[in-house]
VOGU-3710 file (C-alpha; in Angstrom, 3 decimals, decimal comma):
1> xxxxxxxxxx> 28,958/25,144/-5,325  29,542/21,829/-6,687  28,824/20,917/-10,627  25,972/18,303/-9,506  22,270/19,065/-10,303  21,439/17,902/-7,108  22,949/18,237/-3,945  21,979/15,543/-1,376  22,967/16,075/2,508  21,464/14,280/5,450
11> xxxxxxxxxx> 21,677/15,277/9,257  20,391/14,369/12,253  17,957/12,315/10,611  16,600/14,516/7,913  17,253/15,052/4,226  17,941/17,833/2,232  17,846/17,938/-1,709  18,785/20,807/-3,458  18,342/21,616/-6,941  21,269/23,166/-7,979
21> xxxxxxxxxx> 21,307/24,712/-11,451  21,099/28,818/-10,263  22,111/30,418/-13,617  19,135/28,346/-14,720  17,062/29,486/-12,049  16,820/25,671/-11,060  15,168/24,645/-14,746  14,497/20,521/-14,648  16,399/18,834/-16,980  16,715/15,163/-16,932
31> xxxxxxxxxx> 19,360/14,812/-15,091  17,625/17,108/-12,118  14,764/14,630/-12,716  17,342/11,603/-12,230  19,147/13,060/-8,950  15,964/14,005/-7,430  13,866/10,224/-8,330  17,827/8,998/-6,887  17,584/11,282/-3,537  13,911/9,588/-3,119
41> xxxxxxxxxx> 15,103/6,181/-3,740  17,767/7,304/-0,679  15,477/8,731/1,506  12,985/5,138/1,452  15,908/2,841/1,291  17,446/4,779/4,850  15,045/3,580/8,218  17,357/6,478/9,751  16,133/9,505/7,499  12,999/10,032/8,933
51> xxxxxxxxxx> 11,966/13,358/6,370  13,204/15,381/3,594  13,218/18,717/2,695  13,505/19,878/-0,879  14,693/23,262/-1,742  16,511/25,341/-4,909  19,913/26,800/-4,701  20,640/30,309/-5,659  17,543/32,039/-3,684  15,228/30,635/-6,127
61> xxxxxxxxxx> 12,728/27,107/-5,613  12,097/26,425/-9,678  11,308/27,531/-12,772  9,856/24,923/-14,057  11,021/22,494/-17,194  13,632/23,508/-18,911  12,871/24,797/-22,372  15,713/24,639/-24,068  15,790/20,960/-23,305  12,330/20,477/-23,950
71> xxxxxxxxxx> 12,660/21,789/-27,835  15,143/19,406/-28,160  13,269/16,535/-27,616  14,459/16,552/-23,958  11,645/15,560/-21,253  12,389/15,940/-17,666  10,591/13,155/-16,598  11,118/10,017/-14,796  9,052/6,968/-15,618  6,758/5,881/-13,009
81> xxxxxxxxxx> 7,604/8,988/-10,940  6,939/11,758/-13,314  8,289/15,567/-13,587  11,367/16,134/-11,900  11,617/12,580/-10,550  8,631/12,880/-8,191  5,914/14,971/-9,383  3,721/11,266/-10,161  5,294/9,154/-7,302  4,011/8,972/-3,444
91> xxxxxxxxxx> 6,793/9,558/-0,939  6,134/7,464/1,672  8,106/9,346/4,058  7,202/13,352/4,641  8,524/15,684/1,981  8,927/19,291/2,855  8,971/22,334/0,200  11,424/25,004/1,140  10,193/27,847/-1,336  12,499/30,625/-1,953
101> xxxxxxxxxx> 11,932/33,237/-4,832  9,932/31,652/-7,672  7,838/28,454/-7,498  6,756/28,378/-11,156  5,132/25,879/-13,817  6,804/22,871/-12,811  8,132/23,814/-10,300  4,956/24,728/-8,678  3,875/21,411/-9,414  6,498/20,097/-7,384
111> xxxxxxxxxx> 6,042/22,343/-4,861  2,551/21,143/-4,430  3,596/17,536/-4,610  5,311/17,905/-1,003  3,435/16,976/1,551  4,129/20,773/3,882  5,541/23,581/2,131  7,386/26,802/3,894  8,063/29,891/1,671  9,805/32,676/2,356
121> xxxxxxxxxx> 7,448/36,374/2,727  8,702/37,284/-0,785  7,870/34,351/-2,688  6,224/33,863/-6,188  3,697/30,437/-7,310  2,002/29,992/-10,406  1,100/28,030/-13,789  2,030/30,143/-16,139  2,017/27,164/-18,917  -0,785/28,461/-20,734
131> xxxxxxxxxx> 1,110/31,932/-21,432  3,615/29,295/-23,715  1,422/27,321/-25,429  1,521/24,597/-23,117  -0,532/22,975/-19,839  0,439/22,293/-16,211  0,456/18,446/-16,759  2,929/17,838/-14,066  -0,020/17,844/-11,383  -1,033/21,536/-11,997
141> xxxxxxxxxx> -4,128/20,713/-13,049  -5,343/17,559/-11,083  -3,534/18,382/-7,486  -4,190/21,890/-7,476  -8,366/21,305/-7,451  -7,989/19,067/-4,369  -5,557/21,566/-2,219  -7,335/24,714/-3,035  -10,891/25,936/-4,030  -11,554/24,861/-7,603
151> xxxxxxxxxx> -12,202/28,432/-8,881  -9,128/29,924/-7,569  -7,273/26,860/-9,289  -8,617/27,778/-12,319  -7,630/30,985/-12,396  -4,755/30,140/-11,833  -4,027/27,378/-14,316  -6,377/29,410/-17,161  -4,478/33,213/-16,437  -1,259/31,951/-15,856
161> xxxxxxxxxx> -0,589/35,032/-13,239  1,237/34,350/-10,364  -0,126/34,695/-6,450  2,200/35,378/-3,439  3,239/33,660/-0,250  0,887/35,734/1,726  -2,436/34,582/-1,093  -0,881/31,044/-0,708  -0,919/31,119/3,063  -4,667/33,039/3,144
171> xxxxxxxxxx> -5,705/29,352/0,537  -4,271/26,971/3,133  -1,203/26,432/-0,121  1,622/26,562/2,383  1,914/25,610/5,946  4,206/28,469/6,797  5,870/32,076/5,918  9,185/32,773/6,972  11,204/35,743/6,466  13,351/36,357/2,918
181> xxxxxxxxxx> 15,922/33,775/3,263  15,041/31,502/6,007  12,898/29,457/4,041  14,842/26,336/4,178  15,696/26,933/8,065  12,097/26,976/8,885  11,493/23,876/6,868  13,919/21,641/8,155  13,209/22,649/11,626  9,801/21,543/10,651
191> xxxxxxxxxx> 11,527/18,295/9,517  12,952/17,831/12,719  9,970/17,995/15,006  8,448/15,448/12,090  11,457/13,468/13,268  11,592/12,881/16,450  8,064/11,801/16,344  7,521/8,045/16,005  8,764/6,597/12,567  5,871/3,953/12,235
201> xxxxxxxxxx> 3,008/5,909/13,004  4,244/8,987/10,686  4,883/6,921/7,825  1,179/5,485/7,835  -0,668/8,190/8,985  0,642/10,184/6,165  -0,218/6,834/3,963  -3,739/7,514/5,387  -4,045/11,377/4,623  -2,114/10,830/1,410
211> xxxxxxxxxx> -5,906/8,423/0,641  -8,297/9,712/2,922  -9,884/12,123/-0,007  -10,433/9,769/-2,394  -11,820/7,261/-0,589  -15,767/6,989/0,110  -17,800/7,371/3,602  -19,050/3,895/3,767  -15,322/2,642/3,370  -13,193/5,400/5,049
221> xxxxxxxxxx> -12,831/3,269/8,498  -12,352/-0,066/7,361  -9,468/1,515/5,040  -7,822/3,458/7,872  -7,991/0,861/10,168  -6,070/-1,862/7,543  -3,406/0,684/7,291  -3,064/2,040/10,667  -3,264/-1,761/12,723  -0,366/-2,112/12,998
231> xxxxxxxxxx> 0,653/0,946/14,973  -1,469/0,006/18,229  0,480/-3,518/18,665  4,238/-1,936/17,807  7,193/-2,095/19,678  7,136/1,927/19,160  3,501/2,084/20,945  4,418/0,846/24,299  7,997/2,829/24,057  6,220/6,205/23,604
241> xxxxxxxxxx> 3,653/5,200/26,738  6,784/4,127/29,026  9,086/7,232/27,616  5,952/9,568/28,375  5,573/8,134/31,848  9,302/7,678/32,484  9,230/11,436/31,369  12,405/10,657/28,812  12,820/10,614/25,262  11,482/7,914/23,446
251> xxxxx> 14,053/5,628/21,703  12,304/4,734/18,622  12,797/1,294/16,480  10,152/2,143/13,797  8,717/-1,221/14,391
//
């Protein structure tokens, strides 16, 4: 395994980044922060990465900030993209969890700050800040109200006890549950079908969703239809009609 924080590996059009500190059950420093606001930076910058999946080495997702860090004045943060590089930051391309083993404090907030999550059957989430003194203020306590009922998200964030992958699944948390160890298979064949969809219209459809709650009835149309234009008069548009009718795969130019 190399010494990195963060592994970055990209095939056939999809990204993996791995947090790689297993002795510290994949703790965010700053320097995970760094590598994973660096991998994000990669995955916008490339038209040919079409998703990412983000997953923890060592059979565990994340335990969250590191504390020994922290009490030295450390903070794992990332201006203008928050916790562990991405926490405050919308990707505009699809992010994918890949949970194995624990998925706690922060990095349950990062969990829930991909856009799909898959976690294995044996899998652990939770805010346990308040059991240290301290609050889930890496999204814990804002994102968490909007993805699942606002009673069961304060439980959560107030007892600081942990739920499994099958009570994540039953609260619409996670997407998927795979078996002990597949996690990060499942997910990136998730990435894949993402992939070979048409870059344009995932990349502002998810810009859509991403707004869709926050936005008011009077004004959701007009909204959508500023972002979305531009799909129904692309180059990709009239390649997915003739690929459908020419019964071939499309040949996509994201434009």
């Amino acid at each position: 395994m190399s010494d990195e924080v963060v592994l970055v590996d990209v095939a056939d059009g999809v990204m993996t980044i791995t947090l790689n500190r297993p002795k510290a059950k994949n703790a965010v420093n700053r320097a995970v922060a760094e590598g994973v606001a660096a991998a994000i930076d990669q995955l916008e910058a490339d038209d040919a990465i079409r998703a990412a999946v983000i997953t923890g080495a060592g059979g565990t997702f994340c335990s969250g900030m590191d504390l020994k860090a922290f009490v030295t004045g450390e903070l794992p943060i990332v201006e203008g993209r928050g916790f562990a590089g991405v926490c405050d930051y919308r990707v505009k391309k699809p992010l994918i969890g890949a949970i194995e083993g624990y998925a706690l404090a922060g990095g349950f907030e990062l969990a829930i700050s991909c856009d799909l999550i898959v976690a294995a059957e044996d899998a652990k989430f939770g805010i346990p800040e308040v059991k240290r003194g301290l609050a889930a203020a890496g999204g814990g306590l804002i994102k968490l109200p909007k993805q699942i009922p606002s009673r069961i998200a304060k439980e959560l964030a107030l007892t600081g006890e942990f739920i499994s992958s099958a009570r994540a699944y039953e609260l619409g948390l996670i997407n998927q549950v795979a078996a002990p160890g597949s996690a990060l298979e499942a997910a990136r064949a998730m990435a894949a079908t993402i992939a070979a969809n048409g870059p344009l219209a995932v990349s502002l459809s998810k810009e859509v969703l991403d707004h869709a709650q926050d936005w008011k009835n009077d004004e959701m149309y007009p909204k959508q239809q500023d972002i979305i234009e531009p799909i129904f008069t692309s180059e990709d548009a009239i390649e997915g009609a003739m690929a459908f009718a020419e019964k071939r795969a499309p040949n996509w130019k994201g434009k």
